[in-house]
C-alpha positions as CSV (number, residue, x, y, z in Angstrom):
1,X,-82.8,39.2,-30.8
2,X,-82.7,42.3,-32.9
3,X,-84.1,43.1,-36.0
4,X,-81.7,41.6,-38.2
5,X,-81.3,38.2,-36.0
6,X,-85.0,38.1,-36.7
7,X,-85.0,39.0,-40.5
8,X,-82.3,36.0,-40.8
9,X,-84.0,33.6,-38.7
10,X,-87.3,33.8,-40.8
11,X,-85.4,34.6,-44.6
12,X,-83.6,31.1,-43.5
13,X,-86.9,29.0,-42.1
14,X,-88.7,30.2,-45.9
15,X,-85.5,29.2,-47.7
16,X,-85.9,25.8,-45.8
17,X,-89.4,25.3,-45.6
18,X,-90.7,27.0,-48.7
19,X,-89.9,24.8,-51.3
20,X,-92.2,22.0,-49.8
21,X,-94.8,24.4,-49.2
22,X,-95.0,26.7,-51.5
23,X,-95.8,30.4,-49.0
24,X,-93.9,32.4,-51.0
25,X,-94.4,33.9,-55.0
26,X,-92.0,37.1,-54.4
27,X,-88.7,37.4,-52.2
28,X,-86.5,40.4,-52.0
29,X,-84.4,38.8,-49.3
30,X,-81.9,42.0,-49.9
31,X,-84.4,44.4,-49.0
32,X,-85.6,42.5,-46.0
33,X,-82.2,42.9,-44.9
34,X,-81.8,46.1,-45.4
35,X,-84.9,47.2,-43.8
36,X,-84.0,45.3,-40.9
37,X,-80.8,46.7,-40.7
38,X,-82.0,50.1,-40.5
39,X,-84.6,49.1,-37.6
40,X,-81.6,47.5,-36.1
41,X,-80.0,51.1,-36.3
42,X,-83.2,53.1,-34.8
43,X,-83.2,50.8,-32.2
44,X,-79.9,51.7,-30.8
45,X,-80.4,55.6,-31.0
46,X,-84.2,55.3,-29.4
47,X,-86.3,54.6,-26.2
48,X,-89.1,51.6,-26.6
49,X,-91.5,54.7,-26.6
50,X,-90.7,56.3,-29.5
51,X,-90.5,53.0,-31.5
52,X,-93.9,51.8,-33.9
53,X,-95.9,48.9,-31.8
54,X,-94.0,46.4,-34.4
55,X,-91.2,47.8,-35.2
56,X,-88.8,45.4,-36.8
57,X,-91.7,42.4,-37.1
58,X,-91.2,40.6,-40.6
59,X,-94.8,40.5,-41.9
60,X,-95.3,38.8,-45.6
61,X,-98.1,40.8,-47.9
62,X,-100.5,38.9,-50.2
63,X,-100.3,38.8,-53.6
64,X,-103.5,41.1,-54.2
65,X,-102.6,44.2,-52.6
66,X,-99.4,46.1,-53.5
67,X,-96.3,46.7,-52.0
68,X,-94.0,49.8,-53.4
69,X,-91.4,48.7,-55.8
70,X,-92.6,45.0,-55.9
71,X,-94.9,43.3,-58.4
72,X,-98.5,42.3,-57.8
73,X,-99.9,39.5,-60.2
74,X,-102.4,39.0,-58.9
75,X,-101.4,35.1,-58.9
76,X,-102.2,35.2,-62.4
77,X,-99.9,34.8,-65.9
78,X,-102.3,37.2,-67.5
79,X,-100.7,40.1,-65.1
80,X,-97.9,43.0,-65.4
81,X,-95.2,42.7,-63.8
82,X,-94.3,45.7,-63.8
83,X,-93.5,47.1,-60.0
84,X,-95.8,48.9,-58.3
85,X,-95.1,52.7,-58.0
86,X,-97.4,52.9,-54.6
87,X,-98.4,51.0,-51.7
88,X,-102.0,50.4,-50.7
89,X,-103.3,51.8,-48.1
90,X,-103.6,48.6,-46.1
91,X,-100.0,48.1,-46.3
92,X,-98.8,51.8,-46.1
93,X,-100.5,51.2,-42.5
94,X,-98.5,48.1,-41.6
95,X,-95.5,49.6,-42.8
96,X,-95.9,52.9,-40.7
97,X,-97.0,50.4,-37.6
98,X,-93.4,49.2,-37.9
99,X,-93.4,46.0,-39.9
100,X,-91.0,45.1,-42.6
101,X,-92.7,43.6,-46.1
102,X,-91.2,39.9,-45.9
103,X,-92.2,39.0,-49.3
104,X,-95.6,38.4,-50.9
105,X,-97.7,35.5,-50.4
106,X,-99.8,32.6,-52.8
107,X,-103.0,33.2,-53.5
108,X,-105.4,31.7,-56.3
109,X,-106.2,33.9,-59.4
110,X,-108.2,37.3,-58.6
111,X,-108.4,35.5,-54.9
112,X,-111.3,33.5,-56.8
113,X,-111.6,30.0,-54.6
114,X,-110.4,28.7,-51.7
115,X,-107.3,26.5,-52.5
116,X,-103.7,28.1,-54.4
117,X,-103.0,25.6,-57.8
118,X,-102.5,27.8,-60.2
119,X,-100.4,28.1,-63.3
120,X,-99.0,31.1,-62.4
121,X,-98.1,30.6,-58.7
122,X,-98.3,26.4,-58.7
123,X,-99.7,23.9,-55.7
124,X,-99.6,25.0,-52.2
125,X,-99.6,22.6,-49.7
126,X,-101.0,22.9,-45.7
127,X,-97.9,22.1,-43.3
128,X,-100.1,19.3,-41.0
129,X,-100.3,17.5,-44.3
130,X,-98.9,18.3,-47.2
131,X,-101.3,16.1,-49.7
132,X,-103.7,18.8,-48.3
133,X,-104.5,22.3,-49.1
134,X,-103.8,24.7,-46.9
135,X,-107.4,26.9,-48.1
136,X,-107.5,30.1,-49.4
137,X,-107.3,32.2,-51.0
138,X,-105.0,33.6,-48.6
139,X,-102.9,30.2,-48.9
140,X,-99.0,31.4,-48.4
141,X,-99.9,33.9,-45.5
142,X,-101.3,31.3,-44.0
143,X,-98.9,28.2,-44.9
144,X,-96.2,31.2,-43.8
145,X,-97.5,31.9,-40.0
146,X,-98.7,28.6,-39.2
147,X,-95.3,26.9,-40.5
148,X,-93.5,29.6,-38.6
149,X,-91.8,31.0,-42.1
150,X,-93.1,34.8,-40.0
151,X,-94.8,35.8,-36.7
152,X,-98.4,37.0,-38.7
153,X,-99.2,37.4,-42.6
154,X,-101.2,39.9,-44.1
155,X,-104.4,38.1,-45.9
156,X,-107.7,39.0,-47.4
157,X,-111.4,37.9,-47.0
158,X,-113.8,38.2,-49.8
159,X,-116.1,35.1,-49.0
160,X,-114.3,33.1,-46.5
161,X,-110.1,33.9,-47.4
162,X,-109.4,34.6,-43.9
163,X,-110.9,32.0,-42.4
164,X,-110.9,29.0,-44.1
165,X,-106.7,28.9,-44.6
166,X,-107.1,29.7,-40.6
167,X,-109.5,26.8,-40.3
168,X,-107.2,24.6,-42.5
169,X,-103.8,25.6,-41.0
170,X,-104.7,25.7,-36.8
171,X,-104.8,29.5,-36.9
172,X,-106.9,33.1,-35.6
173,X,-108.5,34.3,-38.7
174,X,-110.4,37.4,-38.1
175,X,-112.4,39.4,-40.7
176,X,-113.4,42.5,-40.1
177,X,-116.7,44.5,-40.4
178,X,-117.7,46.0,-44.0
179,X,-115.5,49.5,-43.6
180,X,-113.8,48.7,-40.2
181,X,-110.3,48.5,-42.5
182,X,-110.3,50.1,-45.5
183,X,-107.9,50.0,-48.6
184,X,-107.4,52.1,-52.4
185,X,-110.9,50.8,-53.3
186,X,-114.3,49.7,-51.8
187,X,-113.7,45.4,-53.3
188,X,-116.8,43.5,-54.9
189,X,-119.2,45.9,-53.0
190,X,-117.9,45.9,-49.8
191,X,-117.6,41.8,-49.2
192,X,-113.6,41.8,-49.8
193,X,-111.4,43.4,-46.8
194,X,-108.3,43.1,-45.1
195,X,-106.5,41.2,-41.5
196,X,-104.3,39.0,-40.8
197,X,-103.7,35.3,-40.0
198,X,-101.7,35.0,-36.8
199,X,-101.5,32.4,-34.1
200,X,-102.5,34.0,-31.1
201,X,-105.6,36.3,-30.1
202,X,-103.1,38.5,-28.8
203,X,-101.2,39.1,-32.1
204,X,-104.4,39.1,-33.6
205,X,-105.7,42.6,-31.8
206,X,-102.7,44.1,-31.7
207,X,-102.7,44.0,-35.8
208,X,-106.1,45.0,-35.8
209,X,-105.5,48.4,-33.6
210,X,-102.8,49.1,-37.0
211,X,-105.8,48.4,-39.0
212,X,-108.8,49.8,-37.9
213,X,-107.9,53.6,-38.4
214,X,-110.1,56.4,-40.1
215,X,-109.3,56.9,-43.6
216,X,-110.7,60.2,-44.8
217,X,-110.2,59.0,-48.5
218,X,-112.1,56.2,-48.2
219,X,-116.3,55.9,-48.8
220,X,-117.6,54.6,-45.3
221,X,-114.8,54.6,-43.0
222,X,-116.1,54.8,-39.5
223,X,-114.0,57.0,-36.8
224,X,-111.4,55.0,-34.9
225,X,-111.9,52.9,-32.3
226,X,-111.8,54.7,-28.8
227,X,-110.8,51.0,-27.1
228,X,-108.3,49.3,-28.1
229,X,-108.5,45.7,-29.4
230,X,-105.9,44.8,-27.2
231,X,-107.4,46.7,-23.9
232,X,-110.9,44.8,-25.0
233,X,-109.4,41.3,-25.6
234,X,-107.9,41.6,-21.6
235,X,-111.2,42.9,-20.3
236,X,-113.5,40.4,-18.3
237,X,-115.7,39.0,-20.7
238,X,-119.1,39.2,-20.4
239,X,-121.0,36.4,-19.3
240,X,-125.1,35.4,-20.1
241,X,-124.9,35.8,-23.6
242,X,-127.3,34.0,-25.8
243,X,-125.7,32.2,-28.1
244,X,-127.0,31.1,-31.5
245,X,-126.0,28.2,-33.9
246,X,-125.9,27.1,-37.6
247,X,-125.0,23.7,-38.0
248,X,-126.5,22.7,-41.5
249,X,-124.9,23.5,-45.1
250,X,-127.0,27.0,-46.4
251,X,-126.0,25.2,-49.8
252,X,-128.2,22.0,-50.6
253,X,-126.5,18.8,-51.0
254,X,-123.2,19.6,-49.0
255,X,-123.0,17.9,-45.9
256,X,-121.0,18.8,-43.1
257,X,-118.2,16.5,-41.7
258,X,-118.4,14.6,-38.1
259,X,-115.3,16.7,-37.0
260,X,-116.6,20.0,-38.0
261,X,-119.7,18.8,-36.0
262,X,-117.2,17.9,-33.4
263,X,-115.5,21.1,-33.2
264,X,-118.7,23.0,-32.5
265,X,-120.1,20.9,-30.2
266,X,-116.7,21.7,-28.3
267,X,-117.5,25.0,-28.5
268,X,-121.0,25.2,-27.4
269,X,-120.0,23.1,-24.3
270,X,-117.0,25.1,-23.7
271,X,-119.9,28.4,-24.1
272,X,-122.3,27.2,-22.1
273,X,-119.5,26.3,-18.6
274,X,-118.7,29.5,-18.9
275,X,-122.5,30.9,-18.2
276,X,-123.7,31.6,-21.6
277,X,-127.2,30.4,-23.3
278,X,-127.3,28.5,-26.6
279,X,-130.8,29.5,-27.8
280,X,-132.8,27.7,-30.0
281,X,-133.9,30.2,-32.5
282,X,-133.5,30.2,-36.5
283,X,-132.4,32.3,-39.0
284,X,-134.3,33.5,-41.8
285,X,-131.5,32.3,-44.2
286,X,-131.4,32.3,-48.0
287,X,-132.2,29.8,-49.8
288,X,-129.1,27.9,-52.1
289,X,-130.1,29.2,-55.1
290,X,-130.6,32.8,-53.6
291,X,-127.3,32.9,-51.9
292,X,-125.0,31.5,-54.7
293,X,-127.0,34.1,-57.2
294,X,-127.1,36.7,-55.1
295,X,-123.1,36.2,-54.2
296,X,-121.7,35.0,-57.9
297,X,-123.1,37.8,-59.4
298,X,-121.7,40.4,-57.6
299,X,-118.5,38.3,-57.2
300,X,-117.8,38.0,-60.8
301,X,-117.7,41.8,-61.5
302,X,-114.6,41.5,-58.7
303,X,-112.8,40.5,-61.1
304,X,-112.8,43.9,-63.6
305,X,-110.7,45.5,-61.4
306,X,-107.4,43.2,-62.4
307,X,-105.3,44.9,-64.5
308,X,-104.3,42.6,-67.3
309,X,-101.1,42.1,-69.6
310,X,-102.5,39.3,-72.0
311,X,-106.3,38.2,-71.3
312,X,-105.8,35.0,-72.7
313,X,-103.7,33.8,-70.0
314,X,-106.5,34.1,-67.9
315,X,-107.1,30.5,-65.9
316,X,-110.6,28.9,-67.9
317,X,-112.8,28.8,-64.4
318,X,-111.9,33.2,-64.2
319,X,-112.0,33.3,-68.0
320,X,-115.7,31.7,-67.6
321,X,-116.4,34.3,-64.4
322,X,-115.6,37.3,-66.5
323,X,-117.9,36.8,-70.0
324,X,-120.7,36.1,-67.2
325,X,-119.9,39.3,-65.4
326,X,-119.9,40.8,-68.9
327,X,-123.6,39.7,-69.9
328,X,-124.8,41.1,-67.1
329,X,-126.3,44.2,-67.4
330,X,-126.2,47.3,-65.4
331,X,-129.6,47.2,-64.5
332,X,-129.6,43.4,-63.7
333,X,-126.6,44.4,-61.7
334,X,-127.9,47.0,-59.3
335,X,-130.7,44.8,-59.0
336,X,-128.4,42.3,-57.6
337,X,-126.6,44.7,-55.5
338,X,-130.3,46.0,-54.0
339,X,-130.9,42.0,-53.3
340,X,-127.6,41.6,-51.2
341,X,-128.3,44.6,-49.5
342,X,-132.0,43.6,-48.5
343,X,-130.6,39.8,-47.8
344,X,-127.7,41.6,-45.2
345,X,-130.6,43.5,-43.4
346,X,-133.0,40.4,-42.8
347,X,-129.7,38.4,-41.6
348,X,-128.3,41.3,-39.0
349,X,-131.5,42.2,-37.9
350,X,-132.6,38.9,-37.1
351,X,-128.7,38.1,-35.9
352,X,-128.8,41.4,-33.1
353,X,-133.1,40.5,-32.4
354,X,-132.2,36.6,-31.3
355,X,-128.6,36.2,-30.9
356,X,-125.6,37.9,-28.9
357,X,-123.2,35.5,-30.8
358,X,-123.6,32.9,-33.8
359,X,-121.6,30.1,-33.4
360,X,-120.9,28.0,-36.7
361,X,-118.1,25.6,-38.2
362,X,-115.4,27.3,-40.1
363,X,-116.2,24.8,-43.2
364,X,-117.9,21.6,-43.9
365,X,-114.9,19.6,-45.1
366,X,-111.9,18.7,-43.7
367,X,-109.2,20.8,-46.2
368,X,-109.0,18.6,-49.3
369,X,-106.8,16.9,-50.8
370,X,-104.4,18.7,-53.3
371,X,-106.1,18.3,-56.4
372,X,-109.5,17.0,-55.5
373,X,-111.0,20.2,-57.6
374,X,-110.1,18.0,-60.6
375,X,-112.7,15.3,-59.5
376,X,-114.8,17.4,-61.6
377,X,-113.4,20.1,-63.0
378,X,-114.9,23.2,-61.6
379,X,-112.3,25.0,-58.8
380,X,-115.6,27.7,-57.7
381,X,-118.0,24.6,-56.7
382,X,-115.0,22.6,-55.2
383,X,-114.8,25.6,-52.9
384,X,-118.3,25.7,-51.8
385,X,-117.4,22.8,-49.1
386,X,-115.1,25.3,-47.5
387,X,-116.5,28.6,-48.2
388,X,-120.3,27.7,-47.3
389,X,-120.5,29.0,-43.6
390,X,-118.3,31.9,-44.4
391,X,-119.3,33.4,-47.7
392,X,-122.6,34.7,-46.1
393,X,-121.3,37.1,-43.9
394,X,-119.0,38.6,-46.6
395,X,-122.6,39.9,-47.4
396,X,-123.9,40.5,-44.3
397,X,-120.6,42.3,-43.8
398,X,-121.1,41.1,-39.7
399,X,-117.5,40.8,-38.3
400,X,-116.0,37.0,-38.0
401,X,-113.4,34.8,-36.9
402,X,-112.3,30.7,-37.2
403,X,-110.3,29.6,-34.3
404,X,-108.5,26.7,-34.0
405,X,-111.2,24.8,-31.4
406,X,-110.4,20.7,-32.1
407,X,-107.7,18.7,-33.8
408,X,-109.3,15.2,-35.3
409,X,-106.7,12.7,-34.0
410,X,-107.9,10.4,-37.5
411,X,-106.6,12.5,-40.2
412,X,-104.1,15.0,-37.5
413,X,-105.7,18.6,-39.2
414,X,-106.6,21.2,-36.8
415,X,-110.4,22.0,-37.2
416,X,-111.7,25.7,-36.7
417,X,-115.3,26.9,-35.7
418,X,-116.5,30.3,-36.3
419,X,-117.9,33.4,-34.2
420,X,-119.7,35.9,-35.7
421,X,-121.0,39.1,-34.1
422,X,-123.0,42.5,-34.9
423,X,-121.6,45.0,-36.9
424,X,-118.6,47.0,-34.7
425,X,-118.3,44.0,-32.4
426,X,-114.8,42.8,-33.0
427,X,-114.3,42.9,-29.0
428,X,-116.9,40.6,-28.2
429,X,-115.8,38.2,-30.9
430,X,-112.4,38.4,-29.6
431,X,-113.5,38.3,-25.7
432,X,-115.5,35.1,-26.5
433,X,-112.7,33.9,-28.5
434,X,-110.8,33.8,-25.6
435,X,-112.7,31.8,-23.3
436,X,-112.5,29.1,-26.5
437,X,-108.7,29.9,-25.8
438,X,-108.3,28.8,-22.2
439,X,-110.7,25.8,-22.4
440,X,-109.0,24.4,-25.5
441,X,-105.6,26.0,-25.8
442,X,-104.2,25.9,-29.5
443,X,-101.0,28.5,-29.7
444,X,-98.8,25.5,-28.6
445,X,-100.1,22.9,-31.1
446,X,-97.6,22.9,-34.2
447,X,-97.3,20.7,-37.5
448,X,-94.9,18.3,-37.3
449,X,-93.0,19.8,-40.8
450,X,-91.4,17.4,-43.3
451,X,-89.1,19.3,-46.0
């Protein structure tokens, strides 16, 4: 297929699929063309070698990060929508790699919890079961690749966004570490970056070769890789490792579901056939109290970057985030920011001293149902069930992913369990990852989609 067969065949599975599922806040189906067209056109006057590594791949963009000539709100009613005159960095990289915007994806306000019902942007729905969510907040790019709507969607990670939609959706959901991919701004002190959600290891290294460039403008950008992602992700994996795991909630009171449990005990297993050595050593892990302070605190400020038309339209629960940021002062804050930073040197050091790998689950809950935040009325504690294993190493800033492990034949979701290495180690995460791969394979295992 060329690149226009390609741009039709996924403009025409959206313009099918998205109405149930709701991927998709911004479409410029013209432009899509367009673009396509003219990679269509390069094509024909060029030799594979002197093409981008995805040149003519359709790849939708999240609604936090801007795309020229397109609106970013943000997935908010309080934003401009005035089109953006520049592209961020992250997606000036994408672009240059060779892939065409698609169209920009759901996402809860300001990326704030880990499920998309908004007022701005509505209910999105998970395509294994639409009475479920589909996580978040990097809902549409992940409703869009694992409902085949496009190959891999840009998403974002700022305390679990990557991988919890991964977890909920049957995907790869790899966040990178602090400063491996950089964009316009340092987010919420270095917890927030950039990836993708794709189904395949393979497509999920590739992207992250784009990624994981220098950027000269940006504070703490390491130099580039020397290995590729995809070279290290072929390479023998190592064998022997010692292999650590968290099973409990770090948040009293949340307990984690049988399958979760499932899916890592399928993953240990799986480990320890392939030679490796689940220790039994513990973390010295923050308490509940000093995680969800020492998180919130710094997470709230996230949101005074948001440009805003018409505060008032702000959803209540962001509303509520943003007079607490305010009372905060700046010495309490850089107090704060000192605790996170002393909190992510007791966790890595301790990680690298006793563990070559932690092994966790993805989340503690099966994704809920659509709606279930309502139960009590506070969206940022329903998300604590889903973001609990993944928030913490937004502040250790240690690399992570969720693959799709287990699928619980009661309900029919896929399940995810999460790796998570030292600083830099994206390869082993992705070597490891792999063995997961071939002992439970996943890329074939698609939702049965109802329109």
């Amino acid at each position: 297929m060329n690149p226009v067969e390609v741009a039709d065949c996924y403009l025409d599975r959206i313009a099918e699929l998205d109405p149930t599922f709701n991927a998709f806040c911004y479409r410029a189906d013209d432009e899509v063309r367009a673009a396509a067209s003219a990679a269509a056109e390069a094509v024909a006057r060029s030799t594979p070698d002197e093409l981008p590594p995805f040149h003519g791949v359709p790849l939708p963009i999240k609604d936090l990060s801007n795309v020229a000539g397109w609106p970013t709100t943000y997935g908010s009613l309080a934003t401009d929508r005035t089109p953006q005159p520049t592209s961020d960095p992250v997606v000036r990289r994408l672009t240059c790699a060779g892939f065409i915007p698609l169209g920009k994806t759901t996402t809860s306000e300001f990326g704030a919890v880990s499920f998309t019902e908004s007022e701005a942007q509505g209910i999105s729905r998970n395509p294994w079961d639409p009475s479920r969510t589909p996580g978040g907040s990097s809902s549409g790019a992940a409703i869009a690749a694992s409902a085949g709507m496009a190959p891999i969607a840009h998403a974002e990670d700022g305390g679990g966004s990557i991988r919890v939609p991964a977890s909920c959706t049957g995907l790869v959901g790899l966040k990178p570490t602090r400063g491996l991919v950089t964009n316009a701004v340092v987010e919420v002190e270095g917890f927030g970056t950039s990836g993708v959600v794709s189904r395949t290891l393979a497509d999920t290294a590739a992207a992250l070769d784009v990624l994981a460039r220098h950027d000269p403008g940006a504070w703490w950008s390491p130099p580039t890789p020397t290995q590729s992602f995809v070279d290290a992700l072929t390479a023998a994996p190592p064998t022997g490792l010692r292999i650590g795991v968290l099973a409990t909630s770090l948040i009293d009171g949340i307990p984690v579901d049988p399958a979760c449990l499932t899916a890592l005990d399928k993953t240990l297993r799986a480990l320890e056939q392939a030679g490796h050595h689940v220790v039994d050593k513990q973390l010295p892990l923050p308490t509940s109290e000093e995680l969800i302070t020492a998180f919130m605190k710094i997470w709230n400020i996230g949101g005074a970057g948001f440009p805003l038309a018409d505060p008032d339209l702000v959803e209540p629960h962001n509303r509520a985030q943003r007079e607490a940021a305010k009372a905060v002062d700046s010495w309490a804050y850089a107090q704060s920011v000192h605790q996170t930073q002393q909190l992510s040197r007791r966790i890595v050091e301790a990680c690298t001293d006793s563990f070559d790998l932690l092994v966790t689950p993805t989340m503690a809950c099966l994704p809920p149902r659509v709606g279930a935040w309502r139960e009590n009325g506070n969206p940022v504690a329903a998300s604590y069930p889903m973001a609990v294993f993944t928030s913490l190493f937004n502040v250790t800033g240690q690399p992570a992913i969720s693959v799709p492990v287990h699928h619980d034949d009661a309900s029919g979701l896929p399940v995810g369990v999460q790796l998570v290495a030292a600083p830099w180690r994206e390869d082993l995460l992705l070597q490891i990852a792999r063995t997961l791969e071939q002992a439970h394979p996943w890329t074939e295992r698609r939702p049965a989609l109802e329109t």
